[in-house]
C-alpha positions in Angstrom: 0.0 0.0 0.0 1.4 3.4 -1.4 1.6 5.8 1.9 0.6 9.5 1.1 2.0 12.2 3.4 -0.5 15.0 2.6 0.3 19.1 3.4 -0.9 22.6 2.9 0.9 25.6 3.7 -0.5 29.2 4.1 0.3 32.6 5.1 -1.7 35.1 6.8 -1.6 38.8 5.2 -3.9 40.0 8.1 -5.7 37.8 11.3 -9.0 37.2 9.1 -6.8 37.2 5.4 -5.6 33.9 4.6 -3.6 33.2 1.4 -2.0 29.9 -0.3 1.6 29.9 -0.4 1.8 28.3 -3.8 4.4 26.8 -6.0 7.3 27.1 -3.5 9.6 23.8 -2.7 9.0 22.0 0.4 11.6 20.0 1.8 11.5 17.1 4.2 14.8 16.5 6.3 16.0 13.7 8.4 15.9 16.1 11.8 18.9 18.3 12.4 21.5 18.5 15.1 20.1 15.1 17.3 16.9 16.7 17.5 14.0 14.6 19.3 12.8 11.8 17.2 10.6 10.1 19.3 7.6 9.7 17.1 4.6 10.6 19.0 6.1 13.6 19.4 6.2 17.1 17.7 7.9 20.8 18.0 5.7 23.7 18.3 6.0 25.3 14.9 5.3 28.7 16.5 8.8 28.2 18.7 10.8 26.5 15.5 9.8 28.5 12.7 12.7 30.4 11.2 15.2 31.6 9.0 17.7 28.9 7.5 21.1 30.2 6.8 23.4 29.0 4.0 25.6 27.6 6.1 23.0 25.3 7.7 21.4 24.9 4.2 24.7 23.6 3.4 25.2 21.7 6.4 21.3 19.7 6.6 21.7 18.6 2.7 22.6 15.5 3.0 19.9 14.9 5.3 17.5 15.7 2.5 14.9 12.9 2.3 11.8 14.5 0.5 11.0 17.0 -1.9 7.4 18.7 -3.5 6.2 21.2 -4.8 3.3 23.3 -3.5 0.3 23.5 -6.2 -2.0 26.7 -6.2 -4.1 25.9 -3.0 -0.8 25.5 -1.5 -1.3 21.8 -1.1 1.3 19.0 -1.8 2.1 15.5 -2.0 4.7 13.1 -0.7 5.0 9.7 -1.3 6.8 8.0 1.8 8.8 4.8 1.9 8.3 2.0 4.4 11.3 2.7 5.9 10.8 6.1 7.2 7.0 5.5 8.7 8.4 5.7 12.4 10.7 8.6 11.7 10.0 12.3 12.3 10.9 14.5 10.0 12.0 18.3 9.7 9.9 20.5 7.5 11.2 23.5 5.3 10.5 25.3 2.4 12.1 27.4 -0.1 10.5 30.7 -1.1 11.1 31.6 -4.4 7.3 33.5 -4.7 4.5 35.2 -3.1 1.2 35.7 -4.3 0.2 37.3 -6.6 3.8 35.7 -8.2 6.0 38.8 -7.3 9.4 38.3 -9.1 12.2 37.8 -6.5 14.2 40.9 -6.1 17.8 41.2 -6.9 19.0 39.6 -4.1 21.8 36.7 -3.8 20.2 34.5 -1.0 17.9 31.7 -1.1 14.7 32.8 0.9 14.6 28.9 3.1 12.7 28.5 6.3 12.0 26.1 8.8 9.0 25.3 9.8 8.7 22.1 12.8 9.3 19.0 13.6 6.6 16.4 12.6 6.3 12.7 13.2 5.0 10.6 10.0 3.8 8.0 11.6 1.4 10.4 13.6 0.5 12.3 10.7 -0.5 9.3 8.5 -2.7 7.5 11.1 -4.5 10.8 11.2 -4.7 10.5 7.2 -6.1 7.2 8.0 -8.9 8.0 9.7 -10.2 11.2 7.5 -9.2 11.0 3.8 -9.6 14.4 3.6 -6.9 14.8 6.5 -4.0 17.4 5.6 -0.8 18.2 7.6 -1.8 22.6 7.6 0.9 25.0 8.4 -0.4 28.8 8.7 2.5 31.3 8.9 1.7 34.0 11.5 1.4 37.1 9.4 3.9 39.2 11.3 6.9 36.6 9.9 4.6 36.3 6.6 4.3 39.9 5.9 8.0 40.5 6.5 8.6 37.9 4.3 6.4 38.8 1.1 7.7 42.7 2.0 11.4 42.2 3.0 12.1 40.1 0.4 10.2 40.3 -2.5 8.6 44.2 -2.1 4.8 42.7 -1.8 2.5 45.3 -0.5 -0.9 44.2 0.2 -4.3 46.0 1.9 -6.8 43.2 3.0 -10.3 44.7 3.9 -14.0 45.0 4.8 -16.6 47.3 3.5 -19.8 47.4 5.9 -22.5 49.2 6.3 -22.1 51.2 9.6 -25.7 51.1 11.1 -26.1 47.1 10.1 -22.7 45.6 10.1 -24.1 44.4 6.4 -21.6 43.3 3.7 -21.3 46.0 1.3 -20.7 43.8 -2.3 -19.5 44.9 -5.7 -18.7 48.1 -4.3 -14.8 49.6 -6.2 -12.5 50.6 -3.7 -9.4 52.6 -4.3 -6.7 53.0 -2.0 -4.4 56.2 -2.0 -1.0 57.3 -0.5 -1.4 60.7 0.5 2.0 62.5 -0.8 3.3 66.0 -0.7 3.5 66.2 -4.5 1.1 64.3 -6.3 -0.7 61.3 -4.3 -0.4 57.7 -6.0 -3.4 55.0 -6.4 -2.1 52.1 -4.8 -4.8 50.2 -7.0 -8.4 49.1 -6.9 -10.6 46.6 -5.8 -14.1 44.6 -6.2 -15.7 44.1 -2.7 -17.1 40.0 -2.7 -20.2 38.9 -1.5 -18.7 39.4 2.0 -17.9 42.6 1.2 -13.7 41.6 1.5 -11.5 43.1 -0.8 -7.6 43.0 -1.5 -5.5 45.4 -3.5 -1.8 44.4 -4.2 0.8 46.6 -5.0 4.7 47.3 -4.7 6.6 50.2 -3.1 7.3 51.8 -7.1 3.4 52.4 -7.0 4.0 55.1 -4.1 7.2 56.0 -4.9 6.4 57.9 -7.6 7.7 61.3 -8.7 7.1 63.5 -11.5 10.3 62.2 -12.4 9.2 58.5 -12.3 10.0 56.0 -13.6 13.2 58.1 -13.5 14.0 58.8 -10.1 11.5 57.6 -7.6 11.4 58.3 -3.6 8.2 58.3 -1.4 7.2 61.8 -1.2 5.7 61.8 2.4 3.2 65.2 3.1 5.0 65.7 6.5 8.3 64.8 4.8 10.4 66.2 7.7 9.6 63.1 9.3 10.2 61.1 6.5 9.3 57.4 7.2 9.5 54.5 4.3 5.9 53.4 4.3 3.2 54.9 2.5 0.0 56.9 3.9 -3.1 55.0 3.2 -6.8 56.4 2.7 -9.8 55.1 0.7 -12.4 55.8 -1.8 -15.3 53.8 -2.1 -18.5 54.0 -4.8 -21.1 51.4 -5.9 -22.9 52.5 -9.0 -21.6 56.0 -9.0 -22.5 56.6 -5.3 -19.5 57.6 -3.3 -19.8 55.2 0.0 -16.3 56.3 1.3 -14.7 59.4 0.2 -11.4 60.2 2.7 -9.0 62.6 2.2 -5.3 63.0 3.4 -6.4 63.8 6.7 -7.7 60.2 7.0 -4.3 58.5 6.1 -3.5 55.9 8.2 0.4 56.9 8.6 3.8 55.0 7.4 2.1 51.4 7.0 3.3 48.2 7.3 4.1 45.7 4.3 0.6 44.7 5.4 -2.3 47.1 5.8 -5.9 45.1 7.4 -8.5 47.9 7.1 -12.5 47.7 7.9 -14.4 50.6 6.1 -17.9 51.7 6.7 -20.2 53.6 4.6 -23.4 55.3 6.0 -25.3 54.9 3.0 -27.5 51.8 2.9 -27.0 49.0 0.4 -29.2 46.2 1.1 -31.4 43.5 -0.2 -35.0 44.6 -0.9 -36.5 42.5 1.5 -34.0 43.4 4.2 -35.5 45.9 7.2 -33.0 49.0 8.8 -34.1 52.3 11.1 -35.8 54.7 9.0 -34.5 58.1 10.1 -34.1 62.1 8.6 -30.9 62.6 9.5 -29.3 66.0 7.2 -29.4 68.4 4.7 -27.2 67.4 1.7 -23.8 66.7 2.7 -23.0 69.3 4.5 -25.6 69.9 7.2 -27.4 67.8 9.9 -31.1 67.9 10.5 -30.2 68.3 14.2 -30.0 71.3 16.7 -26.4 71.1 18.4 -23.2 71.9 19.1 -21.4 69.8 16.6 -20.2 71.7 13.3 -22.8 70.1 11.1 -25.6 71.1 13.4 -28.5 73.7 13.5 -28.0 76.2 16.6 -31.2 77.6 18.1 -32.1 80.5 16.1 -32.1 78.4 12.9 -29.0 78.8 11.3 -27.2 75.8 9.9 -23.2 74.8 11.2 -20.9 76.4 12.6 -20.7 78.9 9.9 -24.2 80.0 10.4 -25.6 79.6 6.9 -29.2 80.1 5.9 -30.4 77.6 3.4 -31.1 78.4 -0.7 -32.3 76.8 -3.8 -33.2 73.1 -3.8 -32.1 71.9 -1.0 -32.1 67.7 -0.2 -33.0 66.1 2.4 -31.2 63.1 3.7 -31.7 60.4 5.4 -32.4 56.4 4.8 -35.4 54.7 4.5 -36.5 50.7 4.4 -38.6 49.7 1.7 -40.9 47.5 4.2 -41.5 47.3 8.1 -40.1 44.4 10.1 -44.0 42.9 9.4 -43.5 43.2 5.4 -45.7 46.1 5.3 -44.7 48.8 2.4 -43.0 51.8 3.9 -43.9 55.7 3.2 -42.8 59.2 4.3 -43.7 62.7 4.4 -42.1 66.2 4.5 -44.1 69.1 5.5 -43.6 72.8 6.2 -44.7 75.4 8.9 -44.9 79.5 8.7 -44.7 78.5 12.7 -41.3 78.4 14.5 -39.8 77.9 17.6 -36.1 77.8 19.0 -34.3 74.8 18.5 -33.5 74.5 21.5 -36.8 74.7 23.1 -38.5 70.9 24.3 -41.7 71.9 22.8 -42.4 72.2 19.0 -44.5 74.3 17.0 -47.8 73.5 16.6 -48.6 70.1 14.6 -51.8 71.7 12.8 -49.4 74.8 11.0 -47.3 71.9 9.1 -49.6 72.9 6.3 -47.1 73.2 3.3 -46.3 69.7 2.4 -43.5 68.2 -0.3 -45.9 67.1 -3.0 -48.4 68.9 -2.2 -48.1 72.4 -1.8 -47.3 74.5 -5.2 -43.7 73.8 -6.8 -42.4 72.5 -3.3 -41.7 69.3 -4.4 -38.3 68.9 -7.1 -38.0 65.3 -8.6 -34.1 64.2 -7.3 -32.8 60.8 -7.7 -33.5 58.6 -4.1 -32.1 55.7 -4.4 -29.9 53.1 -6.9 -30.7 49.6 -8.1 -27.4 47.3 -8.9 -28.0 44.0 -10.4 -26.6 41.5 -7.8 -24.8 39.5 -10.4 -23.2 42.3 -13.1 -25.0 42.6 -16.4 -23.9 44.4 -19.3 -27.5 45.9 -19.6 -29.6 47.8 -16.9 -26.5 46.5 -14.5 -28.1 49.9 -12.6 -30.8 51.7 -12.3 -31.8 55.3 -10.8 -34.9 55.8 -9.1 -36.1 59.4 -9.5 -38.6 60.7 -7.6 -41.8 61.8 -9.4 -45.2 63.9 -8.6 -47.0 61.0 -8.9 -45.3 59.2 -6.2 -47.3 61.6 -3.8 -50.4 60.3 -2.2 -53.3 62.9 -1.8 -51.8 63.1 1.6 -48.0 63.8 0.3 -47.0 60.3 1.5 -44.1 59.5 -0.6 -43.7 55.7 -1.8 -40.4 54.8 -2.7 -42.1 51.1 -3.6 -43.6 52.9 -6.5 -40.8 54.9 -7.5 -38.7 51.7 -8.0 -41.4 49.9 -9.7 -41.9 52.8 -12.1 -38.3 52.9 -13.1 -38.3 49.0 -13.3 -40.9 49.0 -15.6 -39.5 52.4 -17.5 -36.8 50.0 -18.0 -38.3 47.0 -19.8 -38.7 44.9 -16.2 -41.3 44.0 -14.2 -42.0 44.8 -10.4 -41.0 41.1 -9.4 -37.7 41.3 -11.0 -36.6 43.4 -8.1 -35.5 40.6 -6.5 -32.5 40.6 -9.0 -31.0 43.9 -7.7 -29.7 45.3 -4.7 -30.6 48.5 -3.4 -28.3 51.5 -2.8 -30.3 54.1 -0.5 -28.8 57.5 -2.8 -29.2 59.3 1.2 -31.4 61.5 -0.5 -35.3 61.4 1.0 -37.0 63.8 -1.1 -35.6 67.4 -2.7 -37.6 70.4 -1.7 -37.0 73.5 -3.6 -37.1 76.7 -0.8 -38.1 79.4 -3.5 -41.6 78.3 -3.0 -41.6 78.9 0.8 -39.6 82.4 0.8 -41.2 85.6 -0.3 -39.3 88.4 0.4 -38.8 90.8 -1.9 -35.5 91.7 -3.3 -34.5 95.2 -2.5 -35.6 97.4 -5.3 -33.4 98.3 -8.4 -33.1 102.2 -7.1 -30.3 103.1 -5.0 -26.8 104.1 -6.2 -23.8 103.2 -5.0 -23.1 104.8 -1.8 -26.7 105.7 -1.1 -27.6 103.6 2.3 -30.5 100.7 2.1 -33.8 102.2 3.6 -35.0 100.1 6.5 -38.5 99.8 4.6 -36.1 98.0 2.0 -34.1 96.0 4.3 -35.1 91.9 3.4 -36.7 90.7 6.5 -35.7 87.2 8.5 -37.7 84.0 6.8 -38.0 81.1 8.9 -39.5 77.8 8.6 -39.9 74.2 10.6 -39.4 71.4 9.1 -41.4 67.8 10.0 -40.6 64.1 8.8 -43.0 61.5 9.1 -42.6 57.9 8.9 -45.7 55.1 8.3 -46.1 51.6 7.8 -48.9 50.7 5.6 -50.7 47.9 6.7 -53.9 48.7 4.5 -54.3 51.6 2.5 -57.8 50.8 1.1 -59.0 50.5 4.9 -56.5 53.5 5.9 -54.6 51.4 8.5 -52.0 53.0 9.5 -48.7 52.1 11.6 -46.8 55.2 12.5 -42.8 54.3 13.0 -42.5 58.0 14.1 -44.7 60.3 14.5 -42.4 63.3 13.4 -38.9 64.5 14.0 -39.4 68.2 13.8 -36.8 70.9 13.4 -38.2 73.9 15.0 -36.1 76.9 12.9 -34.7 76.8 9.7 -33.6 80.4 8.2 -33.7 80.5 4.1 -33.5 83.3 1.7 -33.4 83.6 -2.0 -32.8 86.8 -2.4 -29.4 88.0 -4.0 -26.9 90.8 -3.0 -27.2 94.3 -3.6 -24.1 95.6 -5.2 -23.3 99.4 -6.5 -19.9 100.4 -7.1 -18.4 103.8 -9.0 -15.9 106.5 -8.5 -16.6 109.2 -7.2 -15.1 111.8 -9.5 -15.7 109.9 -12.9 -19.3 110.9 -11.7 -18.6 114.2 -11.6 -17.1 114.4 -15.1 -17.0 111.5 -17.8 -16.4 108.3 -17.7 -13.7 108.4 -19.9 -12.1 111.6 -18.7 -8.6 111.1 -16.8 -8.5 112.0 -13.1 -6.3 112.8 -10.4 -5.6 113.6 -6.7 -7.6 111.8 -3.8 -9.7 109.4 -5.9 -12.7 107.9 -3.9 -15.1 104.9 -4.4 -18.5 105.0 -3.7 -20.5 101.5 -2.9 -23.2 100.2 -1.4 -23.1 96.1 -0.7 -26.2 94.6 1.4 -27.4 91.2 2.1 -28.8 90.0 5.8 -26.3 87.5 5.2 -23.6 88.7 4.1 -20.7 86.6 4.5 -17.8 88.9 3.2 -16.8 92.4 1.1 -13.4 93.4 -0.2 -12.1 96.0 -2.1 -9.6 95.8 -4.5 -7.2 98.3 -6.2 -4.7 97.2 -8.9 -2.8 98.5 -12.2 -2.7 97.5 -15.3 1.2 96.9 -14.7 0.4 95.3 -11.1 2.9 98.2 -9.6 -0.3 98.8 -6.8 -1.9 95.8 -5.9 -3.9 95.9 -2.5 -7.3 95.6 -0.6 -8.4 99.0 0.2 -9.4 99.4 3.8 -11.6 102.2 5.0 -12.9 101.0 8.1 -16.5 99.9 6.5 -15.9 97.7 3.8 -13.6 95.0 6.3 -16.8 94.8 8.8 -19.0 91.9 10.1 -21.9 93.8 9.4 -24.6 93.4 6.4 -24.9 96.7 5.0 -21.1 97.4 4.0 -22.0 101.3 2.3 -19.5 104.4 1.7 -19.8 107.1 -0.6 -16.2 108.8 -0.1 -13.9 106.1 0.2 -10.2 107.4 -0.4 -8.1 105.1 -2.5 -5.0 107.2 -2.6 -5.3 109.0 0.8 -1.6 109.3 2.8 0.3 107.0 2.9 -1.1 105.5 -0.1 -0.8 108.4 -2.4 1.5 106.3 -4.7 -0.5 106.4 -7.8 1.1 107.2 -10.4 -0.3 107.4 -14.2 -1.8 104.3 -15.3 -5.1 102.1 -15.7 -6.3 101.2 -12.4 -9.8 98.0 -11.8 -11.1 99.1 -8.8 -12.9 95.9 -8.2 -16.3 94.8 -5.1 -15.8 91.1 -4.1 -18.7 90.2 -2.0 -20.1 86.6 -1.0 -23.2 85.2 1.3 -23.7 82.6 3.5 -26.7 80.8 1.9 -26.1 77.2 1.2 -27.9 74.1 -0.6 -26.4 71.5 1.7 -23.7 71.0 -0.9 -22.1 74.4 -2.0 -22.5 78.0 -1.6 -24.0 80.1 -3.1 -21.9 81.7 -6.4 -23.8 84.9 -6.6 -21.6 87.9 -5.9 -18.6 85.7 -6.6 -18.0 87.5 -9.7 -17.2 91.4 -8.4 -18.3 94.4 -9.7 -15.4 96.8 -11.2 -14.8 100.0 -12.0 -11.7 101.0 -14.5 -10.6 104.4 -14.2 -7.4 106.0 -15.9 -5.0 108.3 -13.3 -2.8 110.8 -14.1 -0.7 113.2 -12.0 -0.5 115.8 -14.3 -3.5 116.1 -15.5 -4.9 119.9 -15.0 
């Protein structure tokens, strides 16, 4: 009877990232230096493993009973003579590769290690008694790492992406890893997350240290490169469908890694199976805001304004959040926005009353914009309709302004050549967006009339007045709409104050003494500027003063225009006064840069980004 000593060999990259250790040469050794042969007995691998020098190589070869050659699960074969059934055996192996099959470096030694001390006999009865019995090795991945790194400049980042709510799997999901550099920062690579949302990206030190001289001259250019260090700074992108699920920046960089990185990433948006249940919740305002009163940057503080920065909210603004298609009983879920004139502090335990939440998304004239809320990706990739967006539409509104996302799906499955039960073939990325509501339908103060000159002050009659709102989500479960039974998940998260305004800035700007003559006539002396800037929420004003040959280039401060406060108006401001009377004869741009502090949720406003100016020629001698 042939007798079949079976093995597998592996190396862990991470404590939960196993990998083959494939087509390297095992060898089998009678045992080295008298060591104990009794054979029901066998070293600890994790006290023997080791490096085997060239001089022992040199010394053991003639003890050299066995060799194989591992196949790509790592496993091998040995056929074992009679005579060496009661023996124990050493155990080595030559490393001439790493996964993925990394060429060996220009080095001159032969990369052998030892591994234990194993008795056959042992080994085979167990073989005996399970065919499926193998001999396993796993290197501890602090000695495999410094192998596949020190040796044969393997890299590798083993990873999860979850979902950070659920702890769900996040699948077919790219994610990119960068190393944040002073110059230019390199893509280490990219990778498909599996079913168990794990993901591995392989690369070599040349991939982040690269220069604008590369392949030329290469060096890791390190963002905090007075304390240069050789490994490396790691952070992550992640997107499914064109939804960013991770989006770090070099701030986020896990510093100088190792030649193994083990990384778990979570994404708050939700990508789950339809039938899967998760917390409904409103939780922001685009990106940017949340749809909370605090003391956190993204929050509202109590008189309504949003972050830290105090904006007032513009334009179409979305709000975010996650919802489940179903309840926990199966029941379709739907939601509701509404709107009242009513307001209260946001700090105050009370809220306004329930009956003024009159204006409701869907509802209430031109309050409702259509806005994509969620993704379908085809579990298994297709080449055709591998995704599809879900866009909101009026007729996803109830008479009630209960929106369904069950029907907006189905709509744009059927749009898109399916039917409603061929949901079952996508997952479903929640695009954090619940509904868009466009503000310009709630605000209605007027714009300040097209009258004043620059320099002429804002009549209080004229001033735009303070516009606040509160804002309600509702969640239901409907058990049966034809009977109107109704389960209420929450009864309404309200936010008591929200300040918006749609009205732009009010900008005048001239020179004084082109007023007084031409606009094309040359001036000299004391020149002044004359401009009125006004918004309630006016975020900044500067003036600015150059020549055509950039010989005077400066802000011009008066003491008005460099103030905190809204109306920003002078009709006499000296540009030249002492000790700035350095004009001397040229073209001058006296230009108004203003901004505001209204805000979507995912920019700023751009109005008043482009300034006014005002060109005016100087000359000295003119009489």
């Amino acid at each position: 009877m042939r007798n079949i000593f079976k093995g597998s060999l592996r190396g862990y990259v991470c404590e939960d990232c196993l990998e083959a250790v494939s087509e390297v040469e095992i060898l089998i050794y009678h045992p080295y230096r008298n060591a104990d042969t009794t054979a029901n007995t066998a070293s600890n691998a994790k006290d023997t493993f080791r490096f085997v020098s060239k001089e022992e190589a040199k010394q053991r070869a003639e003890l050299l009973v066995y060799k194989a050659k591992t196949d790509a699960e790592g496993n091998f074969q040995i056929e074992v003579s009679e005579n060496h059934l009661d023996a124990s055996f050493d155990i080595d192996f030559v490393c001439g590769t790493v996964p993925p099959k990394h060429p060996k470096p220009k080095r001159d030694e032969i990369v052998q290690l030892h591994i234990t001390t194993f008795s056959m006999r042992l080994e085979l009865e167990k073989q005996a008694k399970n065919e499926k019995f193998r001999w396993e090795y796993a290197i501890a991945y602090k000695w495999w790492c410094y192998i596949r790194g020190h040796f044969f400049d393997a890299w590798v980042i083993c990873g999860h992406l979850m979902n950070c709510q659920t702890n769900k799997p996040i699948a077919n999901a790219e994610v990119t890893a960068m190393d944040a550099d002073f110059l230019t920062d390199d893509n280490l690579g990219t990778a498909t997350t599996d079913s168990n949302g794990h993901f591995r990206i392989d690369y070599t030190s040349a991939d982040f240290k690269k220069t604008f001289l590369s392949p030329w001259i290469n060096i890791e250019t390190d963002p905090s490169f007075l304390s240069f260090q050789s490994g490396p700074d790691v952070y992550f992108k992640a997107e499914l469908g064109g939804t960013k699920l991770v989006d770090e920046t070099k701030a986020d960089a896990r510093k100088n890694v190792g030649f193994c990185l083990c990384v778990n990433l979570c994404s708050e948006i939700a990508v789950t199976d339809p039938g899967v249940n998760f917390p409904s919740a409103w939780t922001g305002i685009g990106s940017k805001f949340s749809s909370s009163y605090g003391t956190s940057a993204p929050d509202f503080d109590a008189e309504g304004y949003a972050s830290s920065d105090k904006n007032v909210l513009y334009s179409i603004i979305k709000l975010t959040g996650q919802a489940a298609l179903r309840s926990v009983a199966g029941n379709p879920i739907e939601y509701r926005f509404s709107v009242s004139d009513a307001t209260l502090p946001n700090d105050d335990i009370n809220n306004p009353p329930l009956a003024g939440f009159t204006k409701i998304v869907g509802l209430h004239p031109n309050l409702f914009f259509p806005g994509v809320v969620s993704k379908l990706i085809r579990k298994v990739y297709s080449p055709i309709h591998n995704q599809i967006s879900v866009v909101s539409a009026q007729s996803d509104f109830d008479a009630e302004g209960w929106f369904d996302v069950n029907h907006a799906i189905e709509r744009a499955l059927v749009n898109a050549g399916f039917t409603p039960a061929d949901l079952i073939l996508y997952n479903i990325i929640e695009e954090d967006t619940l509904i868009s509501m466009n503000t310009t339908a709630l605000t209605t103060a007027p714009d300040v009339p097209n009258i004043f000159s620059a320099g002429q002050p804002i009549p209080p009659a004229n001033e735009i007045p303070v516009e606040k709102f509160a804002i309600r989500f509702e969640i239901r479960e409907v058990i049966n709409k034809a009977s109107n039974q109704f389960g209420f998940i929450d009864g309404g998260k309200i936010l008591n104050s929200v300040i918006m305004n749609n009205n732009p800035i009010y900008r005048r700007l001239a020179i004084k003494e082109l007023e007084e003559t031409t606009l094309c006539t040359p001036i000299n002396g004391t020149v002044h500027a004359k401009y009125t800037l006004y918004h309630p929420y006016l975020a900044s004003g500067r003036l600015h003063l150059n020549s055509n040959s950039l010989s005077i280039d400066r802000d011009v401060a008066d003491g008005i225009i460099n103030t905190t406060l809204v109306k920003r108006i002078n009709d006499n401001s000296a540009l030249n006064a002492p000790p700035l009377d350095n004009l001397t004869r040229c073209t001058y741009a006296l230009k108004l840069h203003s901004s505001t502090r209204k805000h979507n949720g995912e920019d700023g406003d751009s109005d008043g980004s482009t300034p006014l100016e005002q060109i005016f020629f100087y000359d000295e001698n003119q009489v």
